[in-house]
C-alpha positions as CSV (number, residue, x, y, z in Angstrom):
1,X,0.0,0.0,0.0
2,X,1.2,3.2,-0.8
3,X,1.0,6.1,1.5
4,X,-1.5,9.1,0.9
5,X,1.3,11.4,-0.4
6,X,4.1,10.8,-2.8
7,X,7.4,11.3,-0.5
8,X,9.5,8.3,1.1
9,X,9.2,8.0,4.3
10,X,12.1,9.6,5.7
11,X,10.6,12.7,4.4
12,X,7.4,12.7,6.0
13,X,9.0,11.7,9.3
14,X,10.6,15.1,8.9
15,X,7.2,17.0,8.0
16,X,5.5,15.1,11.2
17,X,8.0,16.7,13.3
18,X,8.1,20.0,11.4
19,X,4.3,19.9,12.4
20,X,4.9,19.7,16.1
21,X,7.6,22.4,16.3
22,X,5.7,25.5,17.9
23,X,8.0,28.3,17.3
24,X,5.5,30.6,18.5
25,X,5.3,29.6,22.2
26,X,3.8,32.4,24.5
27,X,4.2,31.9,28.3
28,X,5.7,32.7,31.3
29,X,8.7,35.5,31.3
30,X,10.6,34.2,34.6
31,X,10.5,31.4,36.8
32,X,9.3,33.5,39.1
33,X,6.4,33.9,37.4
34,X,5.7,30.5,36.9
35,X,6.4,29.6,41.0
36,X,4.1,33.2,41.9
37,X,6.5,34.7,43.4
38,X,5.0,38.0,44.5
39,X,7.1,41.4,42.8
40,X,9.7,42.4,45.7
41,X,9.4,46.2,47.4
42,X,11.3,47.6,49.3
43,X,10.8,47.1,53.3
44,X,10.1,50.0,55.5
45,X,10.0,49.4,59.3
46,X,8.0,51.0,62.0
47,X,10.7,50.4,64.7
48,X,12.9,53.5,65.8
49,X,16.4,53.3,65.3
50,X,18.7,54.5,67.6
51,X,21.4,56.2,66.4
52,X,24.9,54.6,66.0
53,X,27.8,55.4,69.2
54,X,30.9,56.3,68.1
55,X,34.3,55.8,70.5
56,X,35.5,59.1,72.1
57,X,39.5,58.1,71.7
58,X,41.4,58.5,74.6
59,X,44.1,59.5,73.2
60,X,47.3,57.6,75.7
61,X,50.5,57.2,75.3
62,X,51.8,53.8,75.1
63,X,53.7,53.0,78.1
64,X,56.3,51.0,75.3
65,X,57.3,53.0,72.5
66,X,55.7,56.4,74.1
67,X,53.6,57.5,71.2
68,X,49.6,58.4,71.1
69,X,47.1,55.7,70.7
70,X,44.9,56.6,68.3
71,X,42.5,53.9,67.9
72,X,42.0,52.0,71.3
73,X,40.7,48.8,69.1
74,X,44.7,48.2,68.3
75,X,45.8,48.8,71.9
76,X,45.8,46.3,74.9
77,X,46.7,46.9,78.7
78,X,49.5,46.3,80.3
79,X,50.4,44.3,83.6
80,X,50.5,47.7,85.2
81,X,47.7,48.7,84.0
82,X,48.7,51.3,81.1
83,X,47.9,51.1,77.7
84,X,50.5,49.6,75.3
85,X,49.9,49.5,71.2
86,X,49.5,45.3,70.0
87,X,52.5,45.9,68.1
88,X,54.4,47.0,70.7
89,X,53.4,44.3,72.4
90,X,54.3,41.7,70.3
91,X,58.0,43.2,69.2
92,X,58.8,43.6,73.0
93,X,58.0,39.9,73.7
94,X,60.4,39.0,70.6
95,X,62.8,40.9,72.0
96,X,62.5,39.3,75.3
97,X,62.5,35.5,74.7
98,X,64.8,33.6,71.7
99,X,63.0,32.9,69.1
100,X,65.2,30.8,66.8
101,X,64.9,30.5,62.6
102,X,62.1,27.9,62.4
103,X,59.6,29.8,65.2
104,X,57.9,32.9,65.8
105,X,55.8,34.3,68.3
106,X,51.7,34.8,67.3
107,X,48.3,35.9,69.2
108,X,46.5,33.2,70.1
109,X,43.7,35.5,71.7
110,X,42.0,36.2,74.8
111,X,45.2,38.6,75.8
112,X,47.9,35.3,75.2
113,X,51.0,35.5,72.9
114,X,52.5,31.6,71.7
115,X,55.7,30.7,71.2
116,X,55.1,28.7,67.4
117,X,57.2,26.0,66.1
118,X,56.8,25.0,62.4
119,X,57.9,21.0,62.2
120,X,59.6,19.8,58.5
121,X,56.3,18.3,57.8
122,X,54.7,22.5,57.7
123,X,52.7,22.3,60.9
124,X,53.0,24.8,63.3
125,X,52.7,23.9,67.3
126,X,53.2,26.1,70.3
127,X,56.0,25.6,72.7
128,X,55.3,28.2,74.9
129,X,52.0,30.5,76.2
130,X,52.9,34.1,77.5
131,X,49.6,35.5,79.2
132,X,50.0,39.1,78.5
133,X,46.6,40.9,79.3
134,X,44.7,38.3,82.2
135,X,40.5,38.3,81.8
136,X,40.2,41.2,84.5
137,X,42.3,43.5,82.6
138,X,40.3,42.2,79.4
139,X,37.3,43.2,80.9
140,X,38.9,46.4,82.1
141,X,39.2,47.6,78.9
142,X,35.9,46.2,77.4
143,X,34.3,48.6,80.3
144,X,36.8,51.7,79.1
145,X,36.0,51.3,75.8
146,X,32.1,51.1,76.4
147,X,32.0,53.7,79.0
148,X,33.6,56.4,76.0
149,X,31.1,55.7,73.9
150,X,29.1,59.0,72.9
């Protein structure tokens, strides 16, 4: 039997799918469309907002090198109770204690200074702990720092 129209078959395969290709599909834009997401706007709240403090500096002289502290955030306190700059801090402790070629002394946080020691394998592991600034003194300072707050 032949078929209705005169082309081979390969050829009316090609027309069949010719037939179901919509070039003209209308739709949805974004996906956001298609999931509903509502359009955004921007949020106003109803709360008051209190204005931002800002930190009176003191203005100190570091007990170390004897020049002004001008930002208290890079300062700690000393164990005498004056105010010393971090860097100070940490050049006076390599001064003080040998640190050979394969060490070097960090801040490990919460007012403590380590002794590091890089291994051949690349690890670094502390040999010794130098309390510099104790929790009292931290909180000193936190206190200090609030309390100049305009």
């Amino acid at each position: 039997m032949k078929a209705k129209n005169n082309f081979p078959k390969k050829e009316l395969k090609k027309k069949e799918k010719k037939k179901c290709d919509d070039s003209k599909l209308t739709g949805f834009a974004t996906l956001n469309q298609v999931s509903g997401v509502p359009k955004p706007h921007p949020y106003k709240s109803k709360l008051q907002v209190s204005p931002a403090k800002i930190i009176k500096e003191p203005l100190v002289s570091c007990s170390i090198c004897g020049e002004t502290i001008h930002n208290i955030s890079q300062a700690m306190i000393n164990p005498d109770g004056s105010f010393v700059h971090f860097d100070c801090v940490l050049e006076d402790l390599k001064k003080n204690h040998s640190v050979h070629e394969n060490q070097t002394i960090s801040y490990i946080g919460r007012g403590t200074f380590a002794l590091l020691e890089k291994d051949e394998n690349g690890s670094w592991s502390i040999v010794e702990r130098y309390v510099y600034e104790n929790q009292e003194s931290f909180e000193k300072m936190k206190a200090y720092v609030e309390g100049t707050k305009v």
